[in-house]
N, C-alpha and C positions, 0 to 999 in steps of 0.2 A: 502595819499589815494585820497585825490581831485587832484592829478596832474596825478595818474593812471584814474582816472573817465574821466579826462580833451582830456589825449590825445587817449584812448578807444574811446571816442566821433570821436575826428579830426579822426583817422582810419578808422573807421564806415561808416563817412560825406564822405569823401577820397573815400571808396569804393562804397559808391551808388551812386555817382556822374561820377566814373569811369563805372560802370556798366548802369546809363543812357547815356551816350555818347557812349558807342559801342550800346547801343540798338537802339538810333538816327543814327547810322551810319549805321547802320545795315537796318534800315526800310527805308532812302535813296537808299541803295543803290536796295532795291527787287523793289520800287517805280520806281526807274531808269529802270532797267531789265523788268517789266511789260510795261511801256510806251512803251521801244524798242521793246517791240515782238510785242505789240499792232500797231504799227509804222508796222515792218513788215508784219507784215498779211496781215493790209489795201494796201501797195502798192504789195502783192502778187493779192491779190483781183480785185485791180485796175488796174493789169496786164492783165487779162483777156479780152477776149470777151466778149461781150453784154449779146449772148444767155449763155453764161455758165458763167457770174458771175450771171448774173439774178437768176441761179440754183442752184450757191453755196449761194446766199444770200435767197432763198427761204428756202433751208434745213438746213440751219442754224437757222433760223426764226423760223421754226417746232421742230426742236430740244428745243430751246430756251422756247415756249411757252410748250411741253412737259415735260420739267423740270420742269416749274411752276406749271403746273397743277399736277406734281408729289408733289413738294415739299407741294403744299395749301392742295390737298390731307390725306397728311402725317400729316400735322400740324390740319385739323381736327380729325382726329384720336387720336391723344394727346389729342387734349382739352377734347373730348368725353371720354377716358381715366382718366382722370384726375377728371373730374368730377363724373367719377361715386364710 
């Protein structure tokens, strides 16, 4: 019974161990794939003209703070939710 317990165990160890190394390979690798597009964008960005990156970085900006104020929004809404 203890050598079924024993190697049940080593299987077990085997398979979470197996399953964090693809999850570490895995989060390598979208980490990679985000740098690179981040990478790209900026030198699409920095391809530009003065007045029209000026323009793509402004309504990005707009965009960027309108999310926020969406998201802070939304999250008092919960809390006031929550509490009542």
């Amino acid at each position: 019974m203890s050598r079924i317990r024993r190697n049940l165990k080593l299987v077990l160890v085997a398979g979470m161990a197996t399953g964090i190394a693809f999850v570490v390979v895995k989060l390598r690798h979208t980490q990679k794939l985000a740098t690179q597009t981040v990478g790209d964008i900026e030198a699409q960005i920095d391809a530009l003209d003065p007045v029209t990156r000026a323009s793509v970085v402004a309504k990005l900006t707009a965009d960027a703070a309108k999310d926020v104020k969406t998201r802070t929004a939304d999250a008092v809404k919960d809390a006031k939710a929550r509490r009542a």
